[in-house]
N, C-alpha and C positions, 0 to 999 in steps of 0.2 A: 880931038874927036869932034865931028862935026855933028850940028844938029839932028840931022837926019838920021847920022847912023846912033846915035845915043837912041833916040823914039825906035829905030828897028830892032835895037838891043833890048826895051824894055818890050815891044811885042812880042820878043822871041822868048825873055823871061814869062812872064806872062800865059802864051802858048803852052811849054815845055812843064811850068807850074801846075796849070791846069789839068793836062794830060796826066800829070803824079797825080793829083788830087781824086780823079777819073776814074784811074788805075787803082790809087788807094780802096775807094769805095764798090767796085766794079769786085774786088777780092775778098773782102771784108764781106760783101753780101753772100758772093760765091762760096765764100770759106772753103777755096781751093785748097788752100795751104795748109789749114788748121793754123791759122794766121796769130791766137790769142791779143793781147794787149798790142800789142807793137803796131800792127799796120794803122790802124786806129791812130793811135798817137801821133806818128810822123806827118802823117794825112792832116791832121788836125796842124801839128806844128807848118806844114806846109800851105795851110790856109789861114796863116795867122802872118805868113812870111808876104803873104797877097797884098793882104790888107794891110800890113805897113808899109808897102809899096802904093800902093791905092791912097793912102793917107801922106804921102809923102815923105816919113820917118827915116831918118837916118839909119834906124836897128835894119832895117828891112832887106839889107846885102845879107848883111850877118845871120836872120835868121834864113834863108834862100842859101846858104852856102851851111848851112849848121844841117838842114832838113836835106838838100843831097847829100851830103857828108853821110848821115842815117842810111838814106835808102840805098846808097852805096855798101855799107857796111852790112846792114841785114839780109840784104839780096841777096851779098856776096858767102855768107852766111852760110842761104839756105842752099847757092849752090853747092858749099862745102857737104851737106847732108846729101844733097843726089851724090856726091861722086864717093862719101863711103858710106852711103846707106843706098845701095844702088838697090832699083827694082821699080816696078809701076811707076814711082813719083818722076823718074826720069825725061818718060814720054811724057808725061802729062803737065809737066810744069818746068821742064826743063827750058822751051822757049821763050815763054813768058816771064821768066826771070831775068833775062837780060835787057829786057823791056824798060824795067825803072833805072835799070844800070844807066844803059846807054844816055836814058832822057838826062839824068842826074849829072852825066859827064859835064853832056852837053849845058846844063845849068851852071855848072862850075868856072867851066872855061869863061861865058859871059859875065858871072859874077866880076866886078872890080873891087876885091878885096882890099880893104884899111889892114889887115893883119899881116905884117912884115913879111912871116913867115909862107903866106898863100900869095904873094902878091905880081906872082910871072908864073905863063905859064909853065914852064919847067916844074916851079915848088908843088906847080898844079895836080903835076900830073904826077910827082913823086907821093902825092898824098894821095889820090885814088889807085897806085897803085900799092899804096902801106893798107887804103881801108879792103882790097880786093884778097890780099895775104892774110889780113886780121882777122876777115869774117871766115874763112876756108881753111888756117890755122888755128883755129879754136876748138877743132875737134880732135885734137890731142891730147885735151883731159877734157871731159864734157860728162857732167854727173847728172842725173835726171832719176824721175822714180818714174817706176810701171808699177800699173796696180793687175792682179792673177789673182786668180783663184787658189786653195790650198786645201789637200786633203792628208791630215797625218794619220797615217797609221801606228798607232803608240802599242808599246809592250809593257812587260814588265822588266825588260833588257833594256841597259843604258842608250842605244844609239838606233834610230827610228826610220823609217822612211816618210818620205815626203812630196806628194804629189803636186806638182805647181801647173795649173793651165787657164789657157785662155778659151776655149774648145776641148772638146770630148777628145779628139784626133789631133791635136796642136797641144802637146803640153810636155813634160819633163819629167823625171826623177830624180832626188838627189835624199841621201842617208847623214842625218844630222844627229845630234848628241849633246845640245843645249839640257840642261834640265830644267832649268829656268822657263824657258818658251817650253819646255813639255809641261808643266805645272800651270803656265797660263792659257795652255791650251785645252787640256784636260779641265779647267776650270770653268771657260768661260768661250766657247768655242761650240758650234752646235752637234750634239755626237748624231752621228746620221749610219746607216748600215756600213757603210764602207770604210766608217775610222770618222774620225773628227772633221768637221765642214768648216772652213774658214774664209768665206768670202772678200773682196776687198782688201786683200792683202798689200801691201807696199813695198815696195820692193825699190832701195836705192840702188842705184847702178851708176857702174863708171865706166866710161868705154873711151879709147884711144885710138883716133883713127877709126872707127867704124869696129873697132872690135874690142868686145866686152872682158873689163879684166877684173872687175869686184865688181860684188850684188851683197847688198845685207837686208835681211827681211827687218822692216819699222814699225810696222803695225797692220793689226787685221778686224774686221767687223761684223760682231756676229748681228746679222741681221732680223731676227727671229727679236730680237730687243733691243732692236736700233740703236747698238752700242760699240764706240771704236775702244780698241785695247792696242796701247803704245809700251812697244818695248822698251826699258831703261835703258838696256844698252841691246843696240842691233846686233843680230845674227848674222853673222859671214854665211855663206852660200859658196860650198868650197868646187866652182864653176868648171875647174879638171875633173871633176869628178860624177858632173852630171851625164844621165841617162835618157835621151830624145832630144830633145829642138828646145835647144838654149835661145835660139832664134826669136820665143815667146816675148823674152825680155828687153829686143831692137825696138828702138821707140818709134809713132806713126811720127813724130816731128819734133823738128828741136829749133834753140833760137838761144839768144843768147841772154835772154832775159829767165830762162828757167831757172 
């Protein structure tokens, strides 16, 4: 490789760097995505892959081949969320997700990888396309909690109704039969005209593919004296059995750090 193209190589790293970093912080402000921890991070790892390039370091391939590796996998991610959590997020950030993809490719291919296994483009490109499957593959079991609202109406019959929402117009019914969570609710739960008020509820959920196949209620907080109550052992939410917009419980975002 000649002089010249090695210095066009590093401007192009450099460029393409920078642009992530850009990108990083441009999202992160915006909180387009509902971004949490992650953008942040790689952004940072991506400006530390700079500056050991800037300082001459030898790590400085490896960390530039480590941080696209990332933004390839997480982007590819949140693709995997638009295409089964399809709705709004689509149009709106469906473009600008291939954005860090693409730059990231392109960072890789320039990288001259030390690591055997990265070290022509073929291995190259067999690895963005394992991290493009891994991040859009992961939503085959993806457990996350949503937090609703909850209204029980208790008796003096073993098994109860229970109102879960997110809105007045947006919410669910389902008939449970715990006695347990009816004693902790009765206890420590705000009784309000309509049955028992439980704000803050938790709710784990496990969804496949974009579609929900366990919810167990974890905990709820009566706000009235700023206090959480965790159940020992969660309540299944028996999810065939619900009445309105299960839909409540589809999360605004996911990542693979939840």
């Amino acid at each position: 490789m000649t002089i010249q193209m090695s210095k066009r190589i590093k401007i192009f790293k450099y460029g393409i760097s920078i642009l992530l970093v850009f990108w990083g912080l441009f999202i992160f402000y915006q909180n387009l995505f509902l971004v949490g921890g992650r953008i942040p991070f790689i952004t940072l790892f991506t400006v530390i892959a700079i500056m050991l390039e800037i300082n001459k370091k030898k790590q400085a391939d490896i960390f530039f081949f480590i941080s696209a590796s990332l933004w390839i996998l997480f982007n590819a991610e949140s693709i995997g969320f638009l295409i089964f959590f399809p709705g709004q997020y689509f149009i709106k950030t469906g473009f600008f997700l291939t954005i860090p993809i693409i730059l990231s490719i392109g960072l890789i291919f320039l990288i001259k990888s030390k690591i055997k296994y990265f070290n022509t483009n073929y291995k190259k490109s067999f690895l963005i396309l394992f991290l493009l499957f891994i991040g859009v593959i992961s939503y085959v079991y993806k457990p996350y909690t949503k937090e609703v609202n909850a209204i029980y109406s208790l008796s003096t019959y073993k098994k109860y109704k229970v109102n879960f929402s997110i809105a007045t117009s947006y919410s669910f019914d389902v008939v449970l039969s715990s006695e347990n969570l009816k004693k902790l609710v009765e206890k420590n739960a705000m009784d309000i005209s309509s049955g028992f008020y439980c704000p803050e509820t938790k709710i784990r959920v496990i969804s496949c593919f974009g579609k929900i196949v366990s919810a167990k209620i974890l905990s709820f907080r009566n706000t009235e004296i700023d206090k959480k109550f965790v159940l020992k052992n969660p309540i299944k939410i028996p999810i065939d059995k619900i009445r309105g917009k299960l839909s409540i419980l589809k999360p605004i975002f996911l990542n693979l750090w939840d």
